[in-house]
C-alpha positions in Angstrom: -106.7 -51.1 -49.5 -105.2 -49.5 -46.1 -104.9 -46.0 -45.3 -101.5 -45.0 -44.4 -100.5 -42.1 -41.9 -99.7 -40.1 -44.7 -102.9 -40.4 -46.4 -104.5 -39.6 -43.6 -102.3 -36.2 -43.1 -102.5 -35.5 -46.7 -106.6 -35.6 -46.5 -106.5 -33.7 -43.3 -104.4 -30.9 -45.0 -106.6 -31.1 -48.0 -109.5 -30.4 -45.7 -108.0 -27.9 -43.8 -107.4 -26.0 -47.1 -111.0 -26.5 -48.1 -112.2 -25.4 -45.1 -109.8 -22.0 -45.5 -111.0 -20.9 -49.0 -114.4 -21.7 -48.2 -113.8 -19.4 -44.9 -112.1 -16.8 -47.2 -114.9 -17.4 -50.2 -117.6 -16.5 -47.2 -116.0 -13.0 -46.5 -115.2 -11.8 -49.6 -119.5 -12.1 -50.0 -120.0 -10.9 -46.9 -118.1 -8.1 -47.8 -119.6 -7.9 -50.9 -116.6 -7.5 -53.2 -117.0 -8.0 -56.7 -114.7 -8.6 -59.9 -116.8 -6.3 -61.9 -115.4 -3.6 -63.7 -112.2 -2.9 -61.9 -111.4 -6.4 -63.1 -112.0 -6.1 -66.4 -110.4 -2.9 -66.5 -107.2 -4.9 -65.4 -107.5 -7.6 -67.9 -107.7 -5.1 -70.9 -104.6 -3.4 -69.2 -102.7 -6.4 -69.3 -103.9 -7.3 -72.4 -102.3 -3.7 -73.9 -99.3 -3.7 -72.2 -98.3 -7.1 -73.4 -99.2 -6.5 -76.9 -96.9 -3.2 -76.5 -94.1 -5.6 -74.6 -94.0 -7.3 -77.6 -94.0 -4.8 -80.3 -91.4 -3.4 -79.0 -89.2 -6.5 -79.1 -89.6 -6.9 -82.2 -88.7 -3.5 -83.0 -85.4 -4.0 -81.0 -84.7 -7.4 -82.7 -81.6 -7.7 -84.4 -82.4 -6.9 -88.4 -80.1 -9.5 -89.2 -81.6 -12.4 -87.5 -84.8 -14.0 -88.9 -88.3 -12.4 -88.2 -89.2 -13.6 -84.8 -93.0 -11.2 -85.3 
């Protein structure tokens, strides 16, 4: 099997990318950031404010069209 120029570019740029994250993963502990709480408070946020996105669709559906909730 041969390795093409564009093989080769798309592993360099796949390596590159590693290297970044890995870079970026190493300051965020550095930093010591942390999902904790303020993360979870976000989640359950989201969570609430979709549920309420979609209640009140339903409430503005059209009565005459079938039940979409």
């Amino acid at each position: 099997m041969y390795i093409t120029d564009l093989d080769f570019l798309v592993t360099k740029e796949r390596y590159k990318d590693m290297l970044r994250e890995a870079e970026q993963e190493r300051l965020i502990r550095a930093a010591g950031i942390r999902p904790g709480i303020a993360g979870r408070l976000y989640h359950v946020a989201a969570d609430w404010l979709s549920t309420q996105i979609i209640r009140l669709g339903c409430a503005l559906a059209r009565p005459s069209t079938a039940p979409a909730c």
